[in-house]
PLY file of the C-alpha trace (Angstrom):
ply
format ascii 1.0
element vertex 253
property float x
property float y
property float z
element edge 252
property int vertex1
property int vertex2
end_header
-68.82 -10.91 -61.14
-65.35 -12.22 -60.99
-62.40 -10.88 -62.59
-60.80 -12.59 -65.35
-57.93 -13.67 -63.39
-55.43 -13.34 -66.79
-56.81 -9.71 -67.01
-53.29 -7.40 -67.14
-52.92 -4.34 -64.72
-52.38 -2.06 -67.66
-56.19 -2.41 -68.45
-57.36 -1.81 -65.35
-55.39 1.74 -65.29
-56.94 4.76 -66.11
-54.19 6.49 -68.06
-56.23 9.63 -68.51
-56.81 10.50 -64.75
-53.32 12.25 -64.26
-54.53 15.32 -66.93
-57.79 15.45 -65.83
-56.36 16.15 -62.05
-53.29 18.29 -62.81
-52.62 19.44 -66.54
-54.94 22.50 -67.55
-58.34 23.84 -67.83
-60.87 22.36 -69.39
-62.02 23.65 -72.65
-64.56 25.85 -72.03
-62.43 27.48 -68.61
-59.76 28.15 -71.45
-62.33 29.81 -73.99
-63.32 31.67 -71.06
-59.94 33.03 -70.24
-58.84 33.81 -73.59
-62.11 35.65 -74.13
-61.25 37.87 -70.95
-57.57 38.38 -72.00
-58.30 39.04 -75.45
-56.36 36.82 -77.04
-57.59 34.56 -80.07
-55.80 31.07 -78.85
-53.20 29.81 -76.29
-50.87 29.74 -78.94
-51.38 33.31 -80.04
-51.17 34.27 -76.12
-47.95 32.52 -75.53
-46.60 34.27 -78.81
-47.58 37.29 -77.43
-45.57 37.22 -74.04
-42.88 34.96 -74.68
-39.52 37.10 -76.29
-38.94 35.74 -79.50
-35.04 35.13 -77.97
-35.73 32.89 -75.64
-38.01 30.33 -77.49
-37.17 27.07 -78.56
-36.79 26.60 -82.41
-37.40 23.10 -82.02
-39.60 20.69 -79.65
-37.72 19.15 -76.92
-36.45 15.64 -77.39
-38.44 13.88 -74.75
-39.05 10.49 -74.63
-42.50 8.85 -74.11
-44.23 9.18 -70.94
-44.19 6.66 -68.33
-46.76 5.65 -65.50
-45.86 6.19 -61.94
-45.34 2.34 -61.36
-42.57 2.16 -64.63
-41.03 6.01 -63.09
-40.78 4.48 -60.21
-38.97 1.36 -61.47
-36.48 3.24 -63.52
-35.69 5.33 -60.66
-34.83 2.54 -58.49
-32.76 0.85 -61.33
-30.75 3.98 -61.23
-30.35 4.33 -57.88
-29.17 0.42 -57.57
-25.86 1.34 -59.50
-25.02 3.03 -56.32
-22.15 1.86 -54.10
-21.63 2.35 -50.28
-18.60 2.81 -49.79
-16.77 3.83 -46.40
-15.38 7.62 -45.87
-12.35 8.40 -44.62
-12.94 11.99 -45.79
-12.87 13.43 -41.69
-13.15 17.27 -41.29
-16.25 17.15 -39.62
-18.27 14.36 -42.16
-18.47 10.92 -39.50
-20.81 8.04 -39.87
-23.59 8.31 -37.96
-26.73 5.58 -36.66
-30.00 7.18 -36.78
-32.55 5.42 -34.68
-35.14 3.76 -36.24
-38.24 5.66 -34.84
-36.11 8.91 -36.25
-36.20 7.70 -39.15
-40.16 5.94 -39.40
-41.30 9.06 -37.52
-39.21 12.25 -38.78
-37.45 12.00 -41.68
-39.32 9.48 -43.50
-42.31 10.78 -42.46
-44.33 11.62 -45.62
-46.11 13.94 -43.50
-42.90 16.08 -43.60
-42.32 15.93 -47.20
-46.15 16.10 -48.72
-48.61 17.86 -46.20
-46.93 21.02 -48.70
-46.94 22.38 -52.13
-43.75 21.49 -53.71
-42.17 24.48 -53.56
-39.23 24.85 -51.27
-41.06 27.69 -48.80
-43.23 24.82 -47.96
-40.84 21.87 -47.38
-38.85 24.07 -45.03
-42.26 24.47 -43.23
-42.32 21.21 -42.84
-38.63 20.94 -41.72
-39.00 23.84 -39.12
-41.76 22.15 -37.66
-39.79 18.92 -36.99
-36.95 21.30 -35.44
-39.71 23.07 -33.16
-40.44 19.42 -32.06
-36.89 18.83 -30.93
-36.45 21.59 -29.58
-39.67 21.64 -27.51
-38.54 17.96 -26.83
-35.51 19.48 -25.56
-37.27 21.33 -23.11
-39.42 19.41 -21.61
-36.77 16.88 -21.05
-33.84 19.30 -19.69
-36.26 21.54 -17.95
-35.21 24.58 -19.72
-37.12 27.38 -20.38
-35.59 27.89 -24.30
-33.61 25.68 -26.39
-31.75 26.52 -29.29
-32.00 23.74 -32.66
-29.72 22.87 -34.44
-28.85 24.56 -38.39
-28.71 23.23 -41.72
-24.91 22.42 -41.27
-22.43 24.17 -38.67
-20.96 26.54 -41.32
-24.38 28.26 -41.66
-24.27 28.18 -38.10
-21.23 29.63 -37.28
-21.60 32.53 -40.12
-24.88 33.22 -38.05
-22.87 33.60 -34.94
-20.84 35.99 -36.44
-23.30 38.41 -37.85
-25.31 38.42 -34.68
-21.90 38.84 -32.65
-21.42 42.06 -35.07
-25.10 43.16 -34.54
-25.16 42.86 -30.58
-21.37 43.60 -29.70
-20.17 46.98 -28.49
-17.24 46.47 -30.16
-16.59 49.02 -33.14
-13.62 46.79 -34.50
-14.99 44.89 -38.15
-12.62 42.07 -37.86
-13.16 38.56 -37.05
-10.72 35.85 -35.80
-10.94 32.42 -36.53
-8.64 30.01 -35.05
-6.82 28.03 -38.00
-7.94 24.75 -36.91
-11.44 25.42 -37.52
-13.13 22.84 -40.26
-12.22 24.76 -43.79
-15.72 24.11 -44.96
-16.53 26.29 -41.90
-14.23 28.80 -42.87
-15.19 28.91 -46.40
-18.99 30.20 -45.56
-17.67 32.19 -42.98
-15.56 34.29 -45.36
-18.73 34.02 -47.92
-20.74 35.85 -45.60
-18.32 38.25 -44.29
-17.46 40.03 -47.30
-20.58 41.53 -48.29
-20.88 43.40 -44.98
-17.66 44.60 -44.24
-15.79 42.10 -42.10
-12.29 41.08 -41.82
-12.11 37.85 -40.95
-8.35 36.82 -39.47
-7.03 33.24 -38.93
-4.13 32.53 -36.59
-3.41 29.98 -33.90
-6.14 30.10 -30.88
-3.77 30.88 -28.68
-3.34 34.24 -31.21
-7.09 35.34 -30.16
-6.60 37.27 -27.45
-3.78 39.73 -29.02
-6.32 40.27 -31.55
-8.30 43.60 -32.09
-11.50 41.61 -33.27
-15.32 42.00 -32.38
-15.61 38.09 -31.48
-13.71 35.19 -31.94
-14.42 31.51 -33.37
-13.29 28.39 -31.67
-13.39 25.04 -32.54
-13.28 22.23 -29.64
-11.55 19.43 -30.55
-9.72 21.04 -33.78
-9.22 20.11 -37.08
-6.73 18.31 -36.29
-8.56 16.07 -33.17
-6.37 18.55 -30.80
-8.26 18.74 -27.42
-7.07 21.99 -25.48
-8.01 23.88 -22.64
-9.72 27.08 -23.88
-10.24 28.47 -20.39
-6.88 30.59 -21.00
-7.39 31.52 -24.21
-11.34 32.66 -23.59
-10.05 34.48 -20.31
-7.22 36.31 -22.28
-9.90 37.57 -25.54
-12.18 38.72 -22.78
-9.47 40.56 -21.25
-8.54 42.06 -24.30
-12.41 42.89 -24.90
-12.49 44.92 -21.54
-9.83 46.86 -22.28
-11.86 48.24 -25.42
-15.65 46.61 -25.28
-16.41 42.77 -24.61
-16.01 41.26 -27.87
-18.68 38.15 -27.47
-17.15 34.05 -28.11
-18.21 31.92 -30.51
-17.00 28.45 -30.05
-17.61 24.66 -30.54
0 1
1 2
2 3
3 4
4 5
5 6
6 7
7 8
8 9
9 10
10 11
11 12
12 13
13 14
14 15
15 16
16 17
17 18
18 19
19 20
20 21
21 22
22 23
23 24
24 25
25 26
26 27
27 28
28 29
29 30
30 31
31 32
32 33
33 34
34 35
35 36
36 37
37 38
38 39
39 40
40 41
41 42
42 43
43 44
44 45
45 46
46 47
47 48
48 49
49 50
50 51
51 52
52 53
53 54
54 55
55 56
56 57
57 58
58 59
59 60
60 61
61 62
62 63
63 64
64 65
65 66
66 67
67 68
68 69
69 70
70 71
71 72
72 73
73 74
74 75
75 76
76 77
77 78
78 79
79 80
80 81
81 82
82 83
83 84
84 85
85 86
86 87
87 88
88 89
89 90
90 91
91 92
92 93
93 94
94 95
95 96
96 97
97 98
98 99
99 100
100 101
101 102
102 103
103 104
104 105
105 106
106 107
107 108
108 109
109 110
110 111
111 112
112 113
113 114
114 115
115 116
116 117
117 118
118 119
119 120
120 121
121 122
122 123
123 124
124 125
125 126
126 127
127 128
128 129
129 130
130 131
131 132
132 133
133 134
134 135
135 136
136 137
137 138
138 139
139 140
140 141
141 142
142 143
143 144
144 145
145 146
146 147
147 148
148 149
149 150
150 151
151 152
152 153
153 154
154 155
155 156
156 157
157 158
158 159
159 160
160 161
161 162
162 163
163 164
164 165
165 166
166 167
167 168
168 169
169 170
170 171
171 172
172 173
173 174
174 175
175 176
176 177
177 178
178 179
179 180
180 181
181 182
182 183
183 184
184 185
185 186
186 187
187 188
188 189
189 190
190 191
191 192
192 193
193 194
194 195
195 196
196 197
197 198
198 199
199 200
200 201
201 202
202 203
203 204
204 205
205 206
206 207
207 208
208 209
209 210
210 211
211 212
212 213
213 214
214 215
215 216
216 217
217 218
218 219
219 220
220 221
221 222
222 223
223 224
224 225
225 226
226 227
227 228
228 229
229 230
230 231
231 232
232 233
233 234
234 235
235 236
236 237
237 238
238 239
239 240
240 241
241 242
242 243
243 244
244 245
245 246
246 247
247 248
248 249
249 250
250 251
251 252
C-alpha cells in the first residue's frame, strides 16, 4: 500500500526507541536489583549514597528534548555564526592544506571517532592507531626499520625529550637549557613539566649552550624569530662541554 504522500516525518518517527536502547533497565531488571541491594526504590537508593551536600535542591532548568534531526540543526545554526578569519598570530600556528584523502580517510573517518566507547581511553585508541599507520607508512616508504610519529603538539614533545634526556643521560647536572628563541608555548610546558621533578630549566642565547653546566640542551631551527643559523658550532661546543663532565644528549628542531 502506498504512503499518503502528505504523511509528515514526525509520524513516521519512533520517539520512544532512544530509551528503550540507552536509558535504564527495564522494570522488572530494576526490581531485581533493588531486591539484591536491599533497597526499597531507586529513589531511596540514591538517597542513600548521594551526601546530602552535594544534591541539588531544585531540578535542573532544562529545556525540552529534541530529536537528533532538530540537535543536529541547532548545532549547525550555532556553528554558522562562525567567522574565518586569517591569523597572523605566528609562533609556530601557520595555515596549513590537508589533502583531501587525509581528510575522507583519517580524520573524518567515523571509523576513528565511533568504532569506541565515548570515553577518552578509547578515542585515543583510535587516534594511536591512525599514528601507527603513518608511521608504518613511514617505513615502508623510507625503508627504515623504526619511525618515530609525531605528538599531540611540539611542546608535549619537547617536554618528552627532556625527561627522557634526564632518564638516559650520564649527566648528574638537573638543569636544562633552552635557547630563548624557542616558541614560548614550548617553553611554557617545558617549565610545567620540569618543576615537579627537580629540573632547572635555563634560557639564554644558543650560542650560551655550550658554557652551560646542563644535562641536555633545546634548540629550535629556524627561531622564534625566523633566524636560520648554523648550529654545527654551537652542537659541537655543548658536546664538548658534555665530554669534559658526561655527554649531555641534544634536543633540537
Amino acid at each position: 500500500m502506498l504512503m499518503s504522500a502528505h504523511q509528515p516525518l514526525r509520524e513516521l518517527e519512533n520517539a520512544t526507541e532512544f530509551v528503550a536502547r540507552h536509558v535504564g533497565l527495564s522494570e522488572d531488571a530494576e526490581r531485581h536489583m533493588l531486591s539484591v541491594i536491599g533497597a526499597a526504590s531507586r529513589r531511596a537508593l540514591i538517597e542513600a549514597i548521594v551526601p546530602a551536600a552535594i544534591k541539588r535542591a531544585a531540578p535542573m532548568a532544562l529545556p525540552a528534548p529534541l530529536t537528533e534531526a532538530a540537535a543536529l540543526a541547532e548545532l549547525k545554526a550555532i556553528a554558522s555564526k562562525n567567522r574565518l578569519l586569517k591569523s597572523f598570530i605566528g609562533q609556530g600556528y601557520h595555515g596549513t592544506h590537508t589533502p583531501g584523502v587525509i581528510l575522507r580517510n583519517i580524520l573524518e573517518n567515523p571509523a576513528r571517532y565511533t568504532a569506541y566507547t565515548p570515553y577518552q581511553a578509547e578515542i585515543s585508541q583510535g587516534r594511536m592507531e591512525a599514528l601507527v599507520n603513518f608511521q608504518t607508512m613511514v617505513c615502508d616508504l623510507t625503508g627504515m626499520a623504526i619511525a618515530g610519529s609525531s605528538m599531540l603538539d611540539e611542546a608535549t614533545a619537547a617536554a618528552e625529550a627532556m625527561t627522557l634526556a634526564m632518564r638516559v643521560g650520564k649527566s648528574k647536572s638537573m638543569r636544562f637549557f633552552v635557547a630563548d628563541d624557542v616558541l614560548p608555548q614550548t617553553l611554557e610546558v617545558v617549565r610545567t613539566r620540569a618543576k615537579p621533578i627537580g629540573v632547572e630549566v635555563v634560557t639564554g642565547t644558543a650560542e650560551q649552550a655550550g658554557a652551560e653546566p646542563a644535562f641536555a640542551v633545546l634548540l629550535q631551527y629556524p627561531g622564534v624569530n625566523g633566524t636560520v643559523r648554523d648550529l654545527k658550532p654551537i652542537i659541537d661546543a655543548v658536546h664538548a662541554q658534555g665530554e669534559r663532565r658526561s655527554s649531555p644528549p641534544i634536543c633540537s628542531r
